[in-house]
C-alpha positions in Angstrom: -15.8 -23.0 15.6 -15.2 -19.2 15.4 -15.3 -17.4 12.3 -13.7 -14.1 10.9 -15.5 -10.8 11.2 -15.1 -7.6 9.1 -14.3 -3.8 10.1 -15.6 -1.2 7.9 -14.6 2.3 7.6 -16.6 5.8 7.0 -15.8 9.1 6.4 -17.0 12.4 7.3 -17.7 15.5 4.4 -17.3 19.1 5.2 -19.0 21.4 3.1 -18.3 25.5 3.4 -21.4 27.6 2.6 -20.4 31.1 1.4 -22.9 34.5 0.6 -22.8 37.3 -1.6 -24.9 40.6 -2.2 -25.6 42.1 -5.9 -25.2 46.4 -6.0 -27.9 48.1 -8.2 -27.5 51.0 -11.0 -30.2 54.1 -11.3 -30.9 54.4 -14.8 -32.2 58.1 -15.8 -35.8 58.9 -18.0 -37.3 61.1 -19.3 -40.6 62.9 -21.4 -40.3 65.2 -24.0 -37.7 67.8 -25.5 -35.1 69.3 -22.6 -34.8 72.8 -23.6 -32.0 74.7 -22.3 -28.9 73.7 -20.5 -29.9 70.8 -17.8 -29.9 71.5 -14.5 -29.5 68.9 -12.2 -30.6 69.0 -8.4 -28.9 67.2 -5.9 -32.0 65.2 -5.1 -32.2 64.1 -8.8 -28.3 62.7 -8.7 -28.0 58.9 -8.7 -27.3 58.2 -5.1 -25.1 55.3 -4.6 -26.9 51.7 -4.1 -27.8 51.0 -0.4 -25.0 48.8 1.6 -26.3 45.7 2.5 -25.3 43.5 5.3 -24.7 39.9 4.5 -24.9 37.9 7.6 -21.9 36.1 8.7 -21.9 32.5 7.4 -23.4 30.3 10.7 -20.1 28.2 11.9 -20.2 24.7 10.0 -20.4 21.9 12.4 -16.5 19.9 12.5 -15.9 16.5 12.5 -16.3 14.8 15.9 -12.2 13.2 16.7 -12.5 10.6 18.7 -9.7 9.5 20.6 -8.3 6.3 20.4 -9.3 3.8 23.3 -6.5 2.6 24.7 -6.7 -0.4 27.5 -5.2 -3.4 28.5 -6.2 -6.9 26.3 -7.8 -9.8 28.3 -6.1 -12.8 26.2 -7.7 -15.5 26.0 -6.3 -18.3 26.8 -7.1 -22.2 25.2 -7.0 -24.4 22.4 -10.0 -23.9 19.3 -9.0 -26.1 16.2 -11.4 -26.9 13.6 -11.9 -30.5 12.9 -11.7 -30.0 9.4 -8.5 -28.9 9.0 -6.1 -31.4 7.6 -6.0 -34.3 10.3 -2.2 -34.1 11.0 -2.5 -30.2 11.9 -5.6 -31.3 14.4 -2.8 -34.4 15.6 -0.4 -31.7 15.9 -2.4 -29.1 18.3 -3.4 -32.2 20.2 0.1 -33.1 21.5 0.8 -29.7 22.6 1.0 -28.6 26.0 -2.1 -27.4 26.8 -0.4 -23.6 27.3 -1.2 -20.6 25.7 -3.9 -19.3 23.2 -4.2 -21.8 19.8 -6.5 -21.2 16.8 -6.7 -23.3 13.4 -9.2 -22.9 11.4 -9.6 -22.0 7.2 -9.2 -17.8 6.4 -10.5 -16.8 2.8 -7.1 -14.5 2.9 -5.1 -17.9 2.6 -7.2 -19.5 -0.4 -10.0 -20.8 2.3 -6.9 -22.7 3.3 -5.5 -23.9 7.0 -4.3 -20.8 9.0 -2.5 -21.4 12.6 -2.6 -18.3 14.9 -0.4 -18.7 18.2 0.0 -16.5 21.3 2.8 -18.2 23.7 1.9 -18.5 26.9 2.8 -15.6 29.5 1.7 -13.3 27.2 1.5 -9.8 29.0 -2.4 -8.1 28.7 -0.4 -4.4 29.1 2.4 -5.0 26.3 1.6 -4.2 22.7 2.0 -7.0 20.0 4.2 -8.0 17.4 2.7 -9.9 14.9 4.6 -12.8 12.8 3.6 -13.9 9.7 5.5 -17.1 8.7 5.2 -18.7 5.2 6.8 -22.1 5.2 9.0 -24.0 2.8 8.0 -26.9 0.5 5.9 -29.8 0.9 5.5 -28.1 4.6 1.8 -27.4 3.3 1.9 -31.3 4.5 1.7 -31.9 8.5 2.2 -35.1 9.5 4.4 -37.3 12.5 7.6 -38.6 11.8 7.9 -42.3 11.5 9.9 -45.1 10.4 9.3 -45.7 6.6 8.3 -42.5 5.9 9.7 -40.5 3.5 11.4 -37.0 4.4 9.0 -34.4 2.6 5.9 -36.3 4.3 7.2 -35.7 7.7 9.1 -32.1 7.3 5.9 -30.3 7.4 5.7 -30.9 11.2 9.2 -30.6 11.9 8.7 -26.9 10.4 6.3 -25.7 12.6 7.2 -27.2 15.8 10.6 -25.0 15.2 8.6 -22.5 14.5 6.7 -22.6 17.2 9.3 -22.9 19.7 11.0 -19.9 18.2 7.7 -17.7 18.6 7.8 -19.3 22.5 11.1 -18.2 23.0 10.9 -14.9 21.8 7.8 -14.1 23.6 10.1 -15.2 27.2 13.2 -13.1 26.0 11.4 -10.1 24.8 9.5 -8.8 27.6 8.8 -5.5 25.9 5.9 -6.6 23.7 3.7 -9.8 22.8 4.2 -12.1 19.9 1.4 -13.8 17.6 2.5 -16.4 15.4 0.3 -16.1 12.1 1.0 -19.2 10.1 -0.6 -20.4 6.9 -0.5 -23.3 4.7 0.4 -22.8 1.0 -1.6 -25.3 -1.6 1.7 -27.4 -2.0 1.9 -28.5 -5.7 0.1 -25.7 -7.8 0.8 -24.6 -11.0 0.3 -21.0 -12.3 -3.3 -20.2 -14.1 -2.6 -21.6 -18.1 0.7 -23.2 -17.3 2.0 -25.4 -19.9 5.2 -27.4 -20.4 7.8 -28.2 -17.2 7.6 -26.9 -13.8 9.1 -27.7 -10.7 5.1 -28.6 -9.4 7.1 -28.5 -5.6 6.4 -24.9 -5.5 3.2 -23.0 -5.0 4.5 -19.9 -7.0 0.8 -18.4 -6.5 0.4 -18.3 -3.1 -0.5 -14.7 -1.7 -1.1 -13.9 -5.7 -4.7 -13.6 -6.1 -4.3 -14.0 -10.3 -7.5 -15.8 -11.2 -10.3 -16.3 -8.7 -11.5 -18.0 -7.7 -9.0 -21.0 -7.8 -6.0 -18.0 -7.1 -7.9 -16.2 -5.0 -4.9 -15.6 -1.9 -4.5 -12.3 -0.5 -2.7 -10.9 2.4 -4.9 -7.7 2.8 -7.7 -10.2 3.6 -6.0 -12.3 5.2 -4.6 -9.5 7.4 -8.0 -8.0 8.3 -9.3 -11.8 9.0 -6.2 -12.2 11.2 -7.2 -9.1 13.6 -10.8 -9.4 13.6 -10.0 -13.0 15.4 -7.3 -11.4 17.4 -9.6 -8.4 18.8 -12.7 -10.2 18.3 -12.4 -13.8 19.4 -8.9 -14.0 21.3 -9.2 -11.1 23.9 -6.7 -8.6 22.2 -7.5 -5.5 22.7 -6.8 -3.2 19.0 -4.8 -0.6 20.5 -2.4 -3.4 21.5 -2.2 -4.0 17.8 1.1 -3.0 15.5 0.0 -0.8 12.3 2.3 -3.0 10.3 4.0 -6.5 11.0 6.8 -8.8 10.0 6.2 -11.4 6.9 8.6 -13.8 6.6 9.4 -17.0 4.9 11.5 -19.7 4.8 12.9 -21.4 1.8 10.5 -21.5 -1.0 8.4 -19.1 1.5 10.1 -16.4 0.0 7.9 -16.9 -3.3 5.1 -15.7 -1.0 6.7 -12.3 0.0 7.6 -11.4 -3.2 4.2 -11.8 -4.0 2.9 -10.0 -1.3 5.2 -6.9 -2.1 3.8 -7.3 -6.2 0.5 -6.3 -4.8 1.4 -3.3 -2.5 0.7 -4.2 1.0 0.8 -1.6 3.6 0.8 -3.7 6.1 4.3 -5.6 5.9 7.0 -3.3 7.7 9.6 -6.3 6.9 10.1 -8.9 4.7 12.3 -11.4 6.7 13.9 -13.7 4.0 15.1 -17.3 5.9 17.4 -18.5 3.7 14.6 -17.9 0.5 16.4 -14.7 -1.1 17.2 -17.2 -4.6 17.3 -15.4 -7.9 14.7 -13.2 -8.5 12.6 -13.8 -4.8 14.6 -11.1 -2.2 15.3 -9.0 -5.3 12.1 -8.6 -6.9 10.8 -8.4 -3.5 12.9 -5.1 -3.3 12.3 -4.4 -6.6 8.2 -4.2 -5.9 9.2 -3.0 -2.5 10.2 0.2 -4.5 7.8 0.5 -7.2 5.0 0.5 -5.3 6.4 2.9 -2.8 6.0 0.5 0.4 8.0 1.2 3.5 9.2 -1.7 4.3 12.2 -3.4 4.6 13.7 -6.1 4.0 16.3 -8.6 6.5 18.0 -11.5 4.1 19.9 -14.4 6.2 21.5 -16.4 3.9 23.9 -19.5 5.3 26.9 -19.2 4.1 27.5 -20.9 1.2 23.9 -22.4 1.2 21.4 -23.1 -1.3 20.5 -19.5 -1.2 23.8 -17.9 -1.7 24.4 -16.4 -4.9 28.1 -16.8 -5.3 29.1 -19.5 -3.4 25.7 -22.0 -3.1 24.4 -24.6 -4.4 22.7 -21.9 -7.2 25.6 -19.5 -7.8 23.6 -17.4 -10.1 25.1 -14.3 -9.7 28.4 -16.0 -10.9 26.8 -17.7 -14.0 24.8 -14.6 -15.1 27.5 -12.8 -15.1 29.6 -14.9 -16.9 27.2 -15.0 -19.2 27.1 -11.5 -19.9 30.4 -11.0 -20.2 30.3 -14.5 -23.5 27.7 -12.1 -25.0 29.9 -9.3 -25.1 32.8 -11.0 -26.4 30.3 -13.0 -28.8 28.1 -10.3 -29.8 29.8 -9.5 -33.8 30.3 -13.6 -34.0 26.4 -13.7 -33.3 24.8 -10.9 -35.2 24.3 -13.3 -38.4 23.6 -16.7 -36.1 20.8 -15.8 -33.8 19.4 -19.8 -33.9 23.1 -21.4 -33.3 24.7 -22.4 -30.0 26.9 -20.0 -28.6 30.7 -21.6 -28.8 31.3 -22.6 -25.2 27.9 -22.1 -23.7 24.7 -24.0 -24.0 22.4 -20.9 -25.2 21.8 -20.2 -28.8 23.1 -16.4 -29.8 19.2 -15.1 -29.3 19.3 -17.0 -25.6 22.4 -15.2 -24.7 21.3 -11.9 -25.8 18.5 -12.2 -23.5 20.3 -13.1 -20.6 23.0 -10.5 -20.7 20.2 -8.0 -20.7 18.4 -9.8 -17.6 21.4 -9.4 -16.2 22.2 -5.7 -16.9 18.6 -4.7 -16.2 17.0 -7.0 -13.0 20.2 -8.2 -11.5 23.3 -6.9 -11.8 23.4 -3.9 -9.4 21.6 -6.6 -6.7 24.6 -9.1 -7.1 26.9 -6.2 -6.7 25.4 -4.8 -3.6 25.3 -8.4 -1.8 29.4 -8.3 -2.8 29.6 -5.6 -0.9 27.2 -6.8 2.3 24.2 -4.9 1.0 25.9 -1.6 2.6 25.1 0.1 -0.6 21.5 -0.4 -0.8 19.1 0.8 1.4 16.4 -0.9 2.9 18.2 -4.3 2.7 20.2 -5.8 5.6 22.2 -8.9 4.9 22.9 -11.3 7.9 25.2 -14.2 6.6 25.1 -17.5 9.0 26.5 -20.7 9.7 23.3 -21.8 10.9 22.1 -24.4 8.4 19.1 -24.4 5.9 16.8 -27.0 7.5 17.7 -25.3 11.2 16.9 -21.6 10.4 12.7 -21.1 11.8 13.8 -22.4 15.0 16.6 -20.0 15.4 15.3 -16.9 13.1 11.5 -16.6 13.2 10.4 -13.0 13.9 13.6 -12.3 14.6 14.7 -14.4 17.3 19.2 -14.4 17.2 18.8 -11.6 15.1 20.0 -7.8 17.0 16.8 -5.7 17.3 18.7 -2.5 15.3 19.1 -4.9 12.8 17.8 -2.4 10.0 19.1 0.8 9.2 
């Protein structure tokens, strides 16, 4: 089985040398008692200190530049797929066509969990590459075959990366101008935050790309990144220069927890973060919000079907309806509530100290989002909202890396 390899860098100092050369002062002497006016010859006057010549400092020696290699990539082609990843990922690789370049294997970047790297077949050894890093929805973390009896989130694992799959096939036929790599890792599935106590919704691995508390939370996308390339370069036949500087991260549904992590630590290697359906409250904007923080580049694409789970007015989670509903009781309640901070709000469910919170949530994290998705993201920069009919469950197979989305998609 092949294994990851590390790049280091160096770096050359330049150190300037510099000379300088002291003057010297005659001081006069003298024995005895002068008598009589002195008279001074021009031979005894103080001639001026000699001039001396510093030699030029030698030229300092400039850092070699070595110009990038550029060549064509000899891909290669073939199936490798560790037999210890989970058995319904090695089931999975073994009923595909033979076509192509396949590796699964286990990357420290994803937890020392299962990573899938795809190159479609008819991949061009001249054209550059685009490289697509996919984090799935829940219980997708599970891979196994569809099958009568079994329930719906044992099955929809595989169902989620055969559409993804085909999407990545597609796009490599339709866009002739570059390469794809499908980079696709699998999240931890039911994992609870480091000290968590109390309810959670354990369908959810809100740590995955956070690399909180090694070494049980120990994801991380720069590794996983550099441990993407080294196989690309070093085991699959790509040659670097063929390689993008930065690359698309996207994920779908509860895949958006991963991005939003991602853009917490800084990466500078995500140009965008491709929300499928996964912009819920606090995912897409925080994403944006750490987006801008850290000063990243990126940007961010949001498809949200229309009146989906994920839309914020009109889905299943209207949430930028309710929150600001909300804010607007605590205004009107605000006089009423500054003696009653423990009781229930008339007509509401939060206590007076709940509803003071949320109204500033809402004034301070969301409110200026909510209002720029009214108005089709056209006042925020960065962001590009594409609204769809295409349903939830259907969205890798017709959105991954882009696929049905306009190339000028972004500002």
């Amino acid at each position: 089985m092949l294994s990851p390899t590390h790049a280091g860098r160096s770096l050359a100092l330049v150190f300037a040398l510099s000379g300088c050369a002291p003057g010297n002062a005659a001081e006069p002497s003298g024995e005895g008692t002068a008598v009589g006016p002195a008279v001074v010859s021009p031979t005894d006057a103080a001639e001026p200190p000699a001039t001396v010549e510093t030699a030029p400092a030698p030229p300092q020696p400039q850092p070699e530049v070595v110009a990038p290699v550029i060549a064509d990539s000899t891909i290669e082609t073939g199936f490798t797929v560790d037999p210890a990843a989970q058995p319904g990922l090695v089931e999975f690789a073994s009923e595909l066509a033979q076509v192509g370049t396949l590796w699964i294997g286990k990357l420290e970047g994803n937890g020392g969990r299962d990573v899938l790297i795809y190159i479609p077949p008819d991949a061009d050894n001249a054209q550059p590459f685009e490289l697509v890093f996919h984090f799935h929805g829940t219980y997708s973390e599970h891979v196994e075959r569809q099958r009568e009896g079994l329930k719906k989130n044992q099955w929809v694992g595989w169902e989620r990366l055969e559409q993804t799959l085909g999407a990545i096939t597609e796009l490599q036929a339709t866009r002739p101008h570059h390469n794809v790599a499908l980079i696709y890792p699998f999240s931890a599935g039911k994992r609870l935050e480091p000290g968590h106590r109390g309810w959670s919704n354990v369908a959810y691995d809100r740590m995955w790309m956070d690399p909180a508390a090694p070494p049980d939370y120990r994801d991380d996308f720069a590794t996983l990144h550099a441990e993407v390339v080294a196989l690309l370069t070093n085991e699959l036949g790509v040659h670097p220069s063929k390689l993008p500087d930065a690359v698309i991260a996207e994920g779908h549904s509860a895949g958006g927890i991963a991005l939003l992590n991602i853009a917490r630590e800084g990466s500078a290697h995500v140009r965008e973060f491709l929300f499928l359906d996964a912009s819920f409250q606090s995912w897409a904007d925080g994403c944006y919000a750490a987006v801008k923080d850290t000063g990243a580049a990126a940007k961010l694409t949001l498809v949200v079907t229309d009146k989906g789970i994920a839309d914020p007015f009109t889905g299943r989670d209207p949430w930028c309806v309710t929150m600001k509903a909300d804010a607007s009781l605590w205004a009107e309640k605000k006089s009423w509530c500054a003696t009653r901070a423990s009781e229930t709000v008339p007509g509401s469910s939060w206590t007076c100290a709940e509803l003071e919170l949320v109204a500033e949530e809402w004034r301070d994290d969301y409110r200026d989002w909510c209002a720029a998705y009214e108005g089709g993201m056209q006042g925020l920069d960065q962001v590009t909202l594409v609204p769809t009919k295409v349903y939830h469950k259907d969205q890798p197979r017709h959105f991954a890396g882009g696929l049905e989305l306009p190339e000028d998609r972004l500002p």
